[in-house]
N, C-alpha and C positions, 0 to 999 in steps of 0.2 A: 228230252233225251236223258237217258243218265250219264253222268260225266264224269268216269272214273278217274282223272286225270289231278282229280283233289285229292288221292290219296299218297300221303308220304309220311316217312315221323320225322316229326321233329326233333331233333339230339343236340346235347353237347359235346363237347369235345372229351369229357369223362364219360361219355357213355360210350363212343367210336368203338368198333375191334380193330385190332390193329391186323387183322387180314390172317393171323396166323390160327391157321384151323388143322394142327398138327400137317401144314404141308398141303393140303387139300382144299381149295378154297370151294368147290362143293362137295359137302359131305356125302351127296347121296353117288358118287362118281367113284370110279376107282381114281388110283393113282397115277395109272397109265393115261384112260382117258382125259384126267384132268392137263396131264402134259403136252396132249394133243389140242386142249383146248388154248392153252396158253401159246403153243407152238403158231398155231393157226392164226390166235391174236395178233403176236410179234410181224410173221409175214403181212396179215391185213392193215395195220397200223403202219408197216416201214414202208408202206407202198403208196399209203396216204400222205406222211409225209412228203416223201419222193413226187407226190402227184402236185402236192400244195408249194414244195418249194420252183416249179418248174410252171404252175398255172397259180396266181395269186389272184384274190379276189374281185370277181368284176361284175357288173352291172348282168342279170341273167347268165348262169352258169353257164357253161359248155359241157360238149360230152367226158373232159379228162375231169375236171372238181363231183363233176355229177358222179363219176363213177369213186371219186374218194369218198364222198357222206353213204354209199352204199354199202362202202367198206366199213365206213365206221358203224351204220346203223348196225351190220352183221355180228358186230361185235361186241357193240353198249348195249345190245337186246338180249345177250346172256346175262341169267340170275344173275349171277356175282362175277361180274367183270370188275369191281369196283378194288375187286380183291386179288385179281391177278393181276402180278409185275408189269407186263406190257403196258396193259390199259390207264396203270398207275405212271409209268414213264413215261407214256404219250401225253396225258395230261402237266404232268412238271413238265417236261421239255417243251412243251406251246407255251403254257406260263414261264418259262423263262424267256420262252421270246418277247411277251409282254414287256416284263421286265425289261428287259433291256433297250427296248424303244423308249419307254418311258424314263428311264434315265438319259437316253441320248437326244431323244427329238425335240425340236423346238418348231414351233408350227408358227409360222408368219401368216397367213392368209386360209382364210376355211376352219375348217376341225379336220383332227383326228379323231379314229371312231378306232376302241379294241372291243375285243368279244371275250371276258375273260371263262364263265363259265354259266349256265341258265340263262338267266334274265340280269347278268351280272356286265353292266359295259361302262366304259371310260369313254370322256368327249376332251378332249384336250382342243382350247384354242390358244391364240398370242397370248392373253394374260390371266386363265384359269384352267382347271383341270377338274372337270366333275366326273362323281363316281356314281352309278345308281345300280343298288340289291346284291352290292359285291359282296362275295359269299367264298368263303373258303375250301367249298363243296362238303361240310360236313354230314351234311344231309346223306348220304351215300353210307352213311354209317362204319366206313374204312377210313382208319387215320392214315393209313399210309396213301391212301389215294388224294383226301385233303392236302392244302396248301399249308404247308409249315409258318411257325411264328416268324422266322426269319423272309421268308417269300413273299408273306402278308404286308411285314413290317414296311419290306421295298416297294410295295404299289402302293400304299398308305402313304409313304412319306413322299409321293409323288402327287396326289390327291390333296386338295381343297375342300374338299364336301360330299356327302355322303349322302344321299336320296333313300331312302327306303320304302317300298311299295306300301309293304302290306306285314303281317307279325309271321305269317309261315316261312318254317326254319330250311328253305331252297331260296328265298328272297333276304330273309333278315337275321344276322350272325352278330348276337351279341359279342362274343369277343372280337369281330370286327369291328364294328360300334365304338367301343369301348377304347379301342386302341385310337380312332379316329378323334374324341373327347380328348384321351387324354394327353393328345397335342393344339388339343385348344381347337380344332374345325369343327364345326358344326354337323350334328348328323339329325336331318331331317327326315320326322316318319309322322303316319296316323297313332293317334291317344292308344289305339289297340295292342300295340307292339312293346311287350314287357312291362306292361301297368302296373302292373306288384312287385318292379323291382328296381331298386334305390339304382338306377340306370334313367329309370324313366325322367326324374327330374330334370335330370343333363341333356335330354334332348329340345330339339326346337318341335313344335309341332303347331304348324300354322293353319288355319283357318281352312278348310275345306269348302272350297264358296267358288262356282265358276263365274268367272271374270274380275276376280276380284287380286288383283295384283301384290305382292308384298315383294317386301325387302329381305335378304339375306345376305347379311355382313360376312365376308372370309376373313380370314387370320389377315392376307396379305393387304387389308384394305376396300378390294373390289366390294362390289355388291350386284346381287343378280336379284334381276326382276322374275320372280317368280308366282305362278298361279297352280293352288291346287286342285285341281275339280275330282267332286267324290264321286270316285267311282268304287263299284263293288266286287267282290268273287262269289258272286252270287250273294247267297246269304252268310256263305262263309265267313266273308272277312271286310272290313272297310279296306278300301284301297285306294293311294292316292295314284291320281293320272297327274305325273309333275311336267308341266311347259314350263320351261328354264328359260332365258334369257340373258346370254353372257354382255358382257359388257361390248364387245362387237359385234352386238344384234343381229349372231347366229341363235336361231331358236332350237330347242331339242326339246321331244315328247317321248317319256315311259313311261308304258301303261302298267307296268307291273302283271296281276295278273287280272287285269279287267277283261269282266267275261258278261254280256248281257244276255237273260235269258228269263224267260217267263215276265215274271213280279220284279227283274231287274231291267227289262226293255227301258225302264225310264229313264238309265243312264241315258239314254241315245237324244234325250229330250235337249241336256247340254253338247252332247258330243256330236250332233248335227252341225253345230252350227259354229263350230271354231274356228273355221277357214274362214266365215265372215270378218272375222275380228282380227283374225292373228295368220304372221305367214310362219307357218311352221317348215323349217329346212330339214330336218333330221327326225324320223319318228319311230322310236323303239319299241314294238309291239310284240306279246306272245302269239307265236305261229297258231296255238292251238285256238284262240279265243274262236267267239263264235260272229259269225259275218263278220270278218276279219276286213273283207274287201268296204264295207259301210264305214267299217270305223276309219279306212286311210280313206275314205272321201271326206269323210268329218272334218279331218284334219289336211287331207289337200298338200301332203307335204310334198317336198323336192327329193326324198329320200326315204324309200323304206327298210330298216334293218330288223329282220325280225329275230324273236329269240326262243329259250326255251326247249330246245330240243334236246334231248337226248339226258335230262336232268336226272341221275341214279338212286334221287331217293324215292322215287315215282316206281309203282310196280314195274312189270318188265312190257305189260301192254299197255300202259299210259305212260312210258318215254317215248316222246311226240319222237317219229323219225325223219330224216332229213329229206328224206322222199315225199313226206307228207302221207297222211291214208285221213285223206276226207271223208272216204265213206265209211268207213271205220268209227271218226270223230263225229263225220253228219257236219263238215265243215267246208268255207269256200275257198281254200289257202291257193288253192290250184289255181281258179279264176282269178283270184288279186294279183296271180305270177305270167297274167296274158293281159294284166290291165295296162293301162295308160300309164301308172307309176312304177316310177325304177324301184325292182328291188334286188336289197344287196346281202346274199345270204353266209354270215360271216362262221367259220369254226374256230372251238375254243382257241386263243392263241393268236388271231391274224387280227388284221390294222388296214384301212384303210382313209384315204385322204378325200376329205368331202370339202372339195371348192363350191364356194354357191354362183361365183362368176363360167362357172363353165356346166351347158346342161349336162347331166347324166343322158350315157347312153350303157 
């Protein structure tokens, strides 16, 4: 198949526009109808809200959440949503809910699981807080839709460690990175991710070997058992598939953007068989990959969170929708959502509490 869903560019934060296109965030639009687009944004987005604060996340959506990600797909599927006001306040105002759980919550028993944006999520247990492919949305190429240095600084300084998938700039944000070093926590990636730049030294980058367990020290003392197995984005990109291991032997898996297909089917050769070995509780997968349903047998978890959707630096028909379109992708996301595993489909912003003493329903 061809799988246009690997096209995005990669930017800095000196490259971003700052959204200002004399007033017109698409130029080909009048001014009128751009105001109807942003108008229409506002109502679709205050209604999402309204729907999310009123139905919070659960185990197989209902018809009120389902009809929020419909909302939202209507809306992240225009060109340049990135660049009108609504779509930029709807993303801070979720990231501030982040925020602020993460400064107040203390988790006793289980994890916390946030969704901050893409393949970008936080796993808070009793005594660590890991971060994997947190991303300031720069990718989107609007600074105003990005996460500001202040907003960053505050999920950073709630954060232990730092996962990074793979070097494409929706997964891996050098000045996140950088800010996470320069508090002394480790940020762990594949050799690929900034190789020619005096950044690279400063990270950890552990062995890529299925089954093969390592250590990784935090700032606070803990240490997490951790395994990298190499997975790929096709030929794109090395990518690690990180199973973590907190020190209360809640296990968590992101795949970042592992995708098997053709000449990469031999991922599946390790990813078959990790539920032999390891009980994985929590497993963070991109919605788009392909037999999406093979890889949660591989893994055999207690919990599926999947991610990915709706990512703006993605053309406007490879922002995976919330809806899903299989036939579109040529993918089984639909079937893995009548499987046997719980899955828990979270929007930028929300938080949910995963006890492993109690099933998922």
């Amino acid at each position: 198949m061809v799988f246009g869903l690997l096209i995005f560019q990669q930017v800095d934060a000196q490259q971003m526009s700052n959204g200002k296109t004399g007033g017109i965030p698409d130029p080909q639009l009048s001014q009128k109808d751009n105001d109807y687009l942003d108008r229409q944004a506002k109502v679709f987005l205050d209604t999402v809200q309204s729907i999310l604060a009123k139905y919070p996340p659960v185990i197989r959506d209902g018809r009120e959440r389902t009809t929020a990600k419909l909302l939202m797909d209507a809306v992240f599927h225009e060109k340049f949503a990135a660049f009108r006001l609504p779509p930029q306040q709807f993303f801070h105002s979720q990231s501030a809910k982040v925020i602020k759980e993460l400064e107040e919550v203390k988790v006793t028993k289980g994890a916390m699981i946030w969704k901050v944006y893409n393949m970008g999520f936080i796993i808070r247990t009793k005594s660590v807080t890991l971060a994997f492919d947190l991303v300031r949305g720069a990718s989107s190429r609007s600074a105003d839709f990005a996460l500001s240095d202040g907003e960053m600084n505050r999920i950073i300084n709630q954060c232990d460690v730092l996962f990074i998938s793979h070097k494409h700039g929706d997964h891996a944000d050098k000045e996140v990175a950088s800010r996470f070093i320069q508090a002394g926590k480790p940020v762990v990636a594949p050799e690929e991710v900034w190789k020619d730049d005096p950044i690279f030294a400063q990270i950890t980058h552990l062995e890529r070997v299925a089954e093969k367990n390592q250590k990784v020290k935090l700032l606070n003392g803990k240490v997490l058992d951790t395994i990298i197995y190499p997975g790929h984005q096709l030929h794109s990109a090395d990518n690690n598939v990180s199973l973590v291991t907190t020190p209360e032997g809640i296990s968590v898996v992101h795949t970042g953007d592992e995708i098997n297909e053709g000449e990469m089917m031999i991922d599946f050769e390790w990813m078959d068989q990790v539920y032999k070995n390891h009980k994985v509780d929590i497993l963070m997968p991109n919605a788009w990959t392909m037999d999406i349903s093979r890889i949660a047998r591989g893994f055999n978890p207690k919990l599926v969170v999947p991610g990915h959707e709706l990512e703006l630096g993605h053309t406007v028909w490879d922002r995976l929708p919330y809806w899903g379109d299989d036939k579109y992708l040529e993918l089984n996301y639909a079937e893995l959502k009548k499987s046997k595993y719980p899955v828990l489909v979270l929007i930028w912003g929300e938080s949910y509490h995963y006890n492993p003493s109690k099933s998922a329903k």
